[in-house]
Backbone as CSV, one residue per row, in Angstrom:
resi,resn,N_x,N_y,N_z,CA_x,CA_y,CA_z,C_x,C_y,C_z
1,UNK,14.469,-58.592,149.368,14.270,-59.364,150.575,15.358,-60.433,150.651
2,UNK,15.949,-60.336,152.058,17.160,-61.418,152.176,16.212,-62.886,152.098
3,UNK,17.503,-63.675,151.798,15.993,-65.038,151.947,17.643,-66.345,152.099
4,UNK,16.869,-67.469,152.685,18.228,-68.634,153.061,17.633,-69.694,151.419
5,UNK,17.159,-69.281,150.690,17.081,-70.589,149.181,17.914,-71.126,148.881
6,UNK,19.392,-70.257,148.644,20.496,-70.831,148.214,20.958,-71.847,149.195
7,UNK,20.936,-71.987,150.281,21.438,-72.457,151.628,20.752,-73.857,151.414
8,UNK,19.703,-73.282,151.884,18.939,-74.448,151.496,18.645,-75.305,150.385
9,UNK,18.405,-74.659,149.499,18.574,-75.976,148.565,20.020,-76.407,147.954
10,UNK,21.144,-76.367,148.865,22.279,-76.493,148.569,22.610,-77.473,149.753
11,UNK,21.929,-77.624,150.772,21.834,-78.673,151.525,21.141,-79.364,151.291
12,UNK,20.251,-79.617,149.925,19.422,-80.775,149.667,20.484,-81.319,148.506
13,UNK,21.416,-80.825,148.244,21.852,-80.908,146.728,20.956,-80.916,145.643
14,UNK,20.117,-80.091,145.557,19.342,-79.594,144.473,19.645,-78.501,143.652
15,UNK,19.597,-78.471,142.153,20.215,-77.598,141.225,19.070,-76.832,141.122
16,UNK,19.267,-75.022,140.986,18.435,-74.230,140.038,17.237,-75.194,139.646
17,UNK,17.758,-75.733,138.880,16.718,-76.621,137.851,15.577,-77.147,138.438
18,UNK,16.412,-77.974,139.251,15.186,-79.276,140.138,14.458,-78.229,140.786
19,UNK,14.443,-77.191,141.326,13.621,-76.446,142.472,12.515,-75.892,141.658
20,UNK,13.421,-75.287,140.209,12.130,-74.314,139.386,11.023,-75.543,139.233
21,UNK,11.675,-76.540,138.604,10.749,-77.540,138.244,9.362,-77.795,139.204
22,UNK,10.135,-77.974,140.480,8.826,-78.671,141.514,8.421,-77.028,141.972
23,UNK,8.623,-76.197,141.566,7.742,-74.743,141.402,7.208,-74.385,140.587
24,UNK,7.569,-75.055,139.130,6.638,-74.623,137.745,7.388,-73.200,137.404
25,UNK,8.300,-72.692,137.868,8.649,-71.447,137.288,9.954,-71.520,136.771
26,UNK,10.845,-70.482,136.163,12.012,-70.936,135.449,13.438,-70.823,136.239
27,UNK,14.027,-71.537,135.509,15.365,-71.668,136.180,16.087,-70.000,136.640
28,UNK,15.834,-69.118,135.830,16.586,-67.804,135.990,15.301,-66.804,137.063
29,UNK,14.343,-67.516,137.477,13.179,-66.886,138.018,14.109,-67.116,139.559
30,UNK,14.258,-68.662,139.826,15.151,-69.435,141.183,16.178,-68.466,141.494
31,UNK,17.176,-67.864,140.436,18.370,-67.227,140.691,18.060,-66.154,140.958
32,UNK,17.223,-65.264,140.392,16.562,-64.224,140.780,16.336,-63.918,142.191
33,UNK,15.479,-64.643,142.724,15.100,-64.981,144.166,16.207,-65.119,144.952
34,UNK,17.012,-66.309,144.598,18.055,-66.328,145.342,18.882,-65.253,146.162
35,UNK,19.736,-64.494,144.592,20.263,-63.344,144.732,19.617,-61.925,145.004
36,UNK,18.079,-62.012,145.306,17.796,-60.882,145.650,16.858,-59.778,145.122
37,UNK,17.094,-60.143,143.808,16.524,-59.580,142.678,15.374,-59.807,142.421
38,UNK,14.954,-60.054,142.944,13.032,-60.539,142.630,12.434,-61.401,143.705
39,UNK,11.414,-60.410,144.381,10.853,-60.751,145.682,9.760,-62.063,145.166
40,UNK,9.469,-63.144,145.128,8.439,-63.912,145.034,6.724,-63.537,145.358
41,UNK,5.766,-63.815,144.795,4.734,-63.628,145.390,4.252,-64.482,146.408
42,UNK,3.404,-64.044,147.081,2.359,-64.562,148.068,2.168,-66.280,147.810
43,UNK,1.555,-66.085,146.725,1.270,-67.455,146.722,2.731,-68.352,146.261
44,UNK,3.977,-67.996,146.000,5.141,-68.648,144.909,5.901,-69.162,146.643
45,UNK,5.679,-67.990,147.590,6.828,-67.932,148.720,5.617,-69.313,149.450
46,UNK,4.485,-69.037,149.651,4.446,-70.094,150.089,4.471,-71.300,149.683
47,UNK,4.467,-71.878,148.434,4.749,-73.101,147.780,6.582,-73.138,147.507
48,UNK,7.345,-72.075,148.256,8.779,-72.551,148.383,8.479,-73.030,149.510
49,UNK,8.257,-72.557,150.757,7.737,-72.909,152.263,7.337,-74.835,152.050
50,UNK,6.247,-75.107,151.506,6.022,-76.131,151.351,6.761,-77.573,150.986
51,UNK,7.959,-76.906,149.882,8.611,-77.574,149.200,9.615,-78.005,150.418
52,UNK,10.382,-76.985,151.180,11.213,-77.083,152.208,10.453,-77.774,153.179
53,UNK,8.913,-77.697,153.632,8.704,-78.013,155.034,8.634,-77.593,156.054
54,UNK,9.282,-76.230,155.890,9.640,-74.728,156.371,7.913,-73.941,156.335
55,UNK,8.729,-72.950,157.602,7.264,-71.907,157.397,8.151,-70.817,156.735
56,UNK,7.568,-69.366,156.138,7.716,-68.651,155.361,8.814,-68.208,156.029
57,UNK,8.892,-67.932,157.302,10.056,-67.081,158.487,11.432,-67.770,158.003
58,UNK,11.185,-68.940,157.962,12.347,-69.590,158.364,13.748,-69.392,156.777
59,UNK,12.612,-68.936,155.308,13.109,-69.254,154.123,13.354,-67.394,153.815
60,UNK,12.601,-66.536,154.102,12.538,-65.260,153.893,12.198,-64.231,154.735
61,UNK,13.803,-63.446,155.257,14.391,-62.276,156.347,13.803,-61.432,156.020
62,UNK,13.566,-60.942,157.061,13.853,-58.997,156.664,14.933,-58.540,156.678
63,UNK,15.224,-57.230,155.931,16.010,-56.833,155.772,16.570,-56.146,156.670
């Protein structure tokens, strides 16, 4: 699943790090997502949603 994470948390200036953190999951879990490689769950996509302020549309495309 395409998704804007990198975008976005690159306009917060937030590292990998800081994002896994205020998600509880790991730094290589973030890159994962990022690049593509690992769709988030239900409940993970909406506590990225939250973190941004964003609704789910706005953080994760279809393909």
């Amino acid at each position: 699943m395409n998704n804007r994470l990198k975008i976005l948390r690159a306009e917060r200036d937030w590292s990998q790090q800081h994002l896994a953190d205020a998600l509880g999951v790991s730094r290589q879990s973030v890159n994962a997502i990022e690049t593509g490689r690992f769709d988030p769950s239900l409940p993970l996509a909406f506590r990225i949603a939250d973190i941004f302020e964003l609704p789910i549309e706005a953080i994760f495309l279809r393909d």
